[in-house]
N, C-alpha and C positions, 0 to 999 in steps of 0.2 A: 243595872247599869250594863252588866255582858249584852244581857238580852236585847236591849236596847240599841246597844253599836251592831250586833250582829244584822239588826234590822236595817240599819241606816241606808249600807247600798240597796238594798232593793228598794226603798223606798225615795234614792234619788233617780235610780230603771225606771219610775211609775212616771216622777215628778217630769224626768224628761222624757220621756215616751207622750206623756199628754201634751206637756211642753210641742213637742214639735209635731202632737197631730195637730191642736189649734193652730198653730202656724201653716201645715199644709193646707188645712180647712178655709183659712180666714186669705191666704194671700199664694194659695197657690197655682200657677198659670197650667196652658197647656201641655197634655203631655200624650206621648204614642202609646203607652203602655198603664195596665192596672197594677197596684201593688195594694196586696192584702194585710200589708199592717197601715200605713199610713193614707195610700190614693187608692179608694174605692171607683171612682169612675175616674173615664177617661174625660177631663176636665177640654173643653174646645170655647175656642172666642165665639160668643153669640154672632149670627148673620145677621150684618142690617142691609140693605138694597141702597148700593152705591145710586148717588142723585142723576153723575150722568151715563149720558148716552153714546155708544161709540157707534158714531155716522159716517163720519168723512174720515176712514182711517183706511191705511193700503190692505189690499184686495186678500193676500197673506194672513194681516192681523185678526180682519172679519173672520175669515173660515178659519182660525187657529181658536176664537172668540165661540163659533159655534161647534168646533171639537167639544170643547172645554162644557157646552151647556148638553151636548149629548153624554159626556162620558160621567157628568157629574149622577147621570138620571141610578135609579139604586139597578134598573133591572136591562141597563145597556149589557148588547153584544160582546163589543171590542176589549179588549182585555185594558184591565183598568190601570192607569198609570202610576208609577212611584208619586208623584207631585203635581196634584192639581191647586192650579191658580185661579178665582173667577171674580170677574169685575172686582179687583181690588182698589182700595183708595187710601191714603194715609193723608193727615192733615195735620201740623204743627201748629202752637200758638205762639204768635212771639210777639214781645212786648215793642213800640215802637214810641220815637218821640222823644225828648230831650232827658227826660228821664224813666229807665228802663221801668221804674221799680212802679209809677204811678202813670206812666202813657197808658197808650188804647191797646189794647187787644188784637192784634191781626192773623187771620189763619193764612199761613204756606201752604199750597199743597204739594208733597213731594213724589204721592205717585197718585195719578189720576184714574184712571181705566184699562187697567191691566189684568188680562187673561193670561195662560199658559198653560202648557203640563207637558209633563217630561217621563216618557216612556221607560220603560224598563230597558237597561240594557244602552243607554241613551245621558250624552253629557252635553247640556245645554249650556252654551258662551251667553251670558250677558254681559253686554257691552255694552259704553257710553258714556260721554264725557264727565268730569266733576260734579258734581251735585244735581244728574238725572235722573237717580233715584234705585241705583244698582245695588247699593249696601243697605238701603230702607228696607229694602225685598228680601234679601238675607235674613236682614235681624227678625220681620214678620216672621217669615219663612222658622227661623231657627227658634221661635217664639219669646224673645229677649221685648218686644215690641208688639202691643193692640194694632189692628189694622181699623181706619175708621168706621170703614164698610167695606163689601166685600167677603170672600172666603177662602182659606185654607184646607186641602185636604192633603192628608201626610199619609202615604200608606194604605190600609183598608179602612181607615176609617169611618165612619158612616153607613158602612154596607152591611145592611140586614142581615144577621146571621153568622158575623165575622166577629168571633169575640177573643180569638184568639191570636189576634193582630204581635208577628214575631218584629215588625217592623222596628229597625233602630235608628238614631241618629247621629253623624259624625260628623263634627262642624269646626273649619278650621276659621276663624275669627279674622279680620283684616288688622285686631294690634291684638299682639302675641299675649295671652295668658297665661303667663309662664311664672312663678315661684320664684326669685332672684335665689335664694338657697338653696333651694334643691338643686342633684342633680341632673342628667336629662333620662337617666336610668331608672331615679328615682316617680322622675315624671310620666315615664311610660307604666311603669309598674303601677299607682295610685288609679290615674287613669282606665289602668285595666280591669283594676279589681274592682274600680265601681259600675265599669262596665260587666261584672261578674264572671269575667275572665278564671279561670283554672291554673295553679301556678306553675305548672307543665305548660298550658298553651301559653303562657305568659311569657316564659323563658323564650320558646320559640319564635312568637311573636316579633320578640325585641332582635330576636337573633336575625331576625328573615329584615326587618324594615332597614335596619343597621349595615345589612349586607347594601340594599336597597340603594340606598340612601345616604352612603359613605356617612357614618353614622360611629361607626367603632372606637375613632381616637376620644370622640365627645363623650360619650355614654356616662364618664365620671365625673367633668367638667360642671359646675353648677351654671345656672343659666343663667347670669350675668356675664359669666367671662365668656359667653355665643357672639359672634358675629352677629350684623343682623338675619343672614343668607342661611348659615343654622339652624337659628330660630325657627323661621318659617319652616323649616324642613322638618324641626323638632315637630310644630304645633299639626302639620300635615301627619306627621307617623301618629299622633294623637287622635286626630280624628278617624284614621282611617284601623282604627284598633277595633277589634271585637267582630271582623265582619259589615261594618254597618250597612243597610238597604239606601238607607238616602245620606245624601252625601254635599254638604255645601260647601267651595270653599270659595272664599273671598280675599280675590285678588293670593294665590297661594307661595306663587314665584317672585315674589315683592325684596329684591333686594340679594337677589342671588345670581353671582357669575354667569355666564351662559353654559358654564359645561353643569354646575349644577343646575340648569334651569332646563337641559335637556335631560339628564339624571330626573329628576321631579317628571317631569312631563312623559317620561318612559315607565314611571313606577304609575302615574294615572292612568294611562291605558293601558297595563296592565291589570289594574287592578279593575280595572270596569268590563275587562274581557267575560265578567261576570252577570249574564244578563238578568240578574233579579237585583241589580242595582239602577239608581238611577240619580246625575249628583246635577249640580248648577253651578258653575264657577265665572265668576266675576273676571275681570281681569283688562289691562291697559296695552298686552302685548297683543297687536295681529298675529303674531307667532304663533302665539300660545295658543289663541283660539283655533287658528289653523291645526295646529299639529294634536289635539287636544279632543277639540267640539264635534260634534254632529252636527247639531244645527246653533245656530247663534240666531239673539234676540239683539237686538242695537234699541236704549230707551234713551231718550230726547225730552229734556223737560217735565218728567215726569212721566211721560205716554211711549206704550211700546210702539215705536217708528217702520218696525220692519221684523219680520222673522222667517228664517228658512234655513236651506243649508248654504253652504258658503259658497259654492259655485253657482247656486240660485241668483241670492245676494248680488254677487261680480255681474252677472248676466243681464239684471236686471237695472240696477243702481248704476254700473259702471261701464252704459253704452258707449259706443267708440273706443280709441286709442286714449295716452298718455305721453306725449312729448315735451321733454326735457332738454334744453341746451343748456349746456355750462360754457361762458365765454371767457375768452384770456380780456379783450379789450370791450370794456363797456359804454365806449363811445359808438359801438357800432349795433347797439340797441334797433335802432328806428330801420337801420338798412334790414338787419336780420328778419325782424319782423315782418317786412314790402317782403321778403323771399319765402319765408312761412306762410302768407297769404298769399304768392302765387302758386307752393307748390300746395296746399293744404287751402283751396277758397273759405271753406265754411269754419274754420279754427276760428276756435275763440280764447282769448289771455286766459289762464285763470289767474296765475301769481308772478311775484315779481320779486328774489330776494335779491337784492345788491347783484350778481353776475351771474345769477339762475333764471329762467325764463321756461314757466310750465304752460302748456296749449293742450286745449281739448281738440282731438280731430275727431268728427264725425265718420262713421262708419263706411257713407257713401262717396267720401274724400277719396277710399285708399282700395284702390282696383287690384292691385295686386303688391303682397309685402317686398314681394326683389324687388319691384319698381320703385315705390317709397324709400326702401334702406337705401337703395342706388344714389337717388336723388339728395338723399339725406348724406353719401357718403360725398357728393362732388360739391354739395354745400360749405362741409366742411372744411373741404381743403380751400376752395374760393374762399371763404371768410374768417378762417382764421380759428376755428369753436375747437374748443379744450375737447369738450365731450358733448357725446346727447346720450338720449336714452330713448325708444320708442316700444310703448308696450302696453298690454292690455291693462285694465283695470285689476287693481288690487283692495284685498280686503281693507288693507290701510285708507286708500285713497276714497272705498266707499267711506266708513266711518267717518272721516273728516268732513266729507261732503254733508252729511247728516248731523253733524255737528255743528256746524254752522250756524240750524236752525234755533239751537240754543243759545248760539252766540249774538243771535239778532234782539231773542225774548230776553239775553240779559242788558244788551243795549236799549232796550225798551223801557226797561225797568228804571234804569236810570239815566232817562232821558232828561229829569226835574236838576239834574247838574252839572246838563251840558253836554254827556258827553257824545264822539258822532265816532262814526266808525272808519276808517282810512281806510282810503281806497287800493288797488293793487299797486297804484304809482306812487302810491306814497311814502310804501314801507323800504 
């Protein structure tokens, strides 16, 4: 009977040791790294040969398209990047029809043809409306999510000869995975240690992000009683533990003041001053991307629309001016406008909200800017106008513009009920 109990624990070490190799064996996804008791290879989603073609796509996308097929090759030049993207595609199945549980079958697709890669040293914006396909690319990316077709590469992987791939991953999630009881002390420490953190650099760690990150009063606080602006901040000092090489974060400053949202954005380029890193952040604020990104990617319906850096972008997307009048009296709509089209012939409306009035002026409109602001200044006083604003294109103003294009394919979609799209004088 001794003999017997004395056995027991070891033989429930075997029972779950085998326990959780068949489980790693049977159902487990990809991963950057080998581990000698339970992941013998480094497990990757098979390649299948996305169906389409990218033909008609801007001139940027192509040549980012053939980076991506040169760098992919095992015995290229150019030093290999943190994060290769290549013709990826993802497709959903959802059930449609009066009822979900017996209708037909239909596939979404939520990203189409999409290349990319992200340099060492280098933090890519992606950017783009609701449901274009920016979190889809994450969760692949983060591997939570099969890509249909297409490929992934994370690090060295793939490259003859590279077995000792140090590559890590730190991935701040778009809703928080946080433990309601613990607390955010507790959080960081767990975190660390499965990242195989040292409990000297651990202390440290916590001590340096805290500093960071106004982080000190929370540290005890369990994370339910967070803000949501903490939160993020929390799930941010999580990912970015251990050092990690690739770094994604999704949408990261969701819900945080603006001095904490420059706090945060002062701790990422920091922390990327480090060029063997390379991350991709998601994100809704032009700000952020501004003060943040190297280059930004804008995706549209599934398809990357545009990529470069952001003064690229502005250049390109956001030829001519931006003029803005704000009016006291909006019976004087129709005169303003006869005076915007004499001083500005080629303007065109874009919008119309209740006593705002936005015009595109073309480039060859405006000879010189003292002349324009002059004319814009005796406008003023003549008619009465609260304010204006004249000024080059901004990040904001391209996004929206590119946005549009999504707003017409979901007018499209549901065209079978009616609905039409209002015009500038409508709204």
């Amino acid at each position: 009977m001794t003999f017997s109990a004395s056995l027991q624990p070891y033989l429930q070490i075997v029972t779950i040791w085998g326990l959780l190799w068949f489980l790693e064996w049977k159902f487990g996804t990809r991963s950057l790294t080998q581990d000698p008791v339970f992941r013998f290879t480094k497990r990757e989603h098979p390649f299948t040969q996305n169906p389409e073609q990218l033909e008609d796509a801007d001139e940027e996308v192509l040549a980012e398209r053939e980076r991506v097929n040169t760098l992919k090759r095992p015995h290229q030049e150019e030093e290999r990047p943190t994060i290769l993207v290549n013709a990826l595609r993802k497709e959903f199945k959802e059930r449609s029809g009066i009822s979900r549980c017996f209708g037909k079958k239909k596939k979404r697709t939520a990203i189409k043809n999409t290349s990319f890669c992200v340099k060492k040293g280098e933090v890519l914006g992606l950017l783009g409306p609701n449901g274009a396909g920016k979190t889809t690319s994450v969760l692949i990316l983060a591997g939570e999510m099969k890509p249909t077709a297409g490929q992934v590469v994370l690090g060295n992987a793939r490259i003859p000869g590279k077995t000792d791939d140090s590559a890590t991953l730190g991935y701040c999630p778009q809703h928080n995975p946080l433990w309601p009881n613990l607390t955010v002390k507790e959080h960081l420490e767990i975190h660390a240690a499965i990242k195989g953190m040292k409990k000297e650099d651990t202390d440290c760690a916590i001590k340096r992000v805290a500093e960071a990150l106004e982080l000190k009063d929370h540290l005890q606080k369990t994370t339910r009683r967070l803000s949501a602006g903490v939160s993020r901040k929390v799930c941010f000092a999580i990912s970015m533990l251990g050092n990690p090489t690739i770094v994604l974060l999704d949408e990261p400053s969701t819900g945080l003041d603006p001095k904490g949202q420059q706090r945060l954005w002062r701790a990422i380029r920091a922390a990327f001053k480090n060029k063997e890193r390379g991350a991709i952040l998601t994100t809704h604020y032009m700000e952020e991307a501004e003060a943040v990104c190297d280059r930004v990617a804008i995706m549209v319906s599934g398809n990357l629309r545009c990529i470069g850096s952001i003064q690229h972008l502005k250049s390109k997307f956001g030829k001519g001016y931006l003029l803005e009048i704000k009016l006291k009296d909006t019976q004087q709509v129709n005169v303003i406008h006869e005076e915007v089209l004499r001083l500005f012939p080629q303007a065109t409306k874009k919008e119309r909200f209740s006593s705002l009035l936005v015009y595109n002026i073309p480039m060859e409109n405006v000879q010189s800017l003292s002349q324009a602001f002059l004319q814009l200044e005796k406008a003023k006083k003549t008619y009465d106008i609260e304010e204006y604003s004249f000024s080059q294109a901004t990040l904001q103003q391209v996004f929206l513009e590119l946005a549009k294009e999504q707003e017409k394919d979901d007018f499209h979609l549901e065209s079978s009920f009616g609905w039409r799209q209002l015009s500038s004088e409508d709204t």
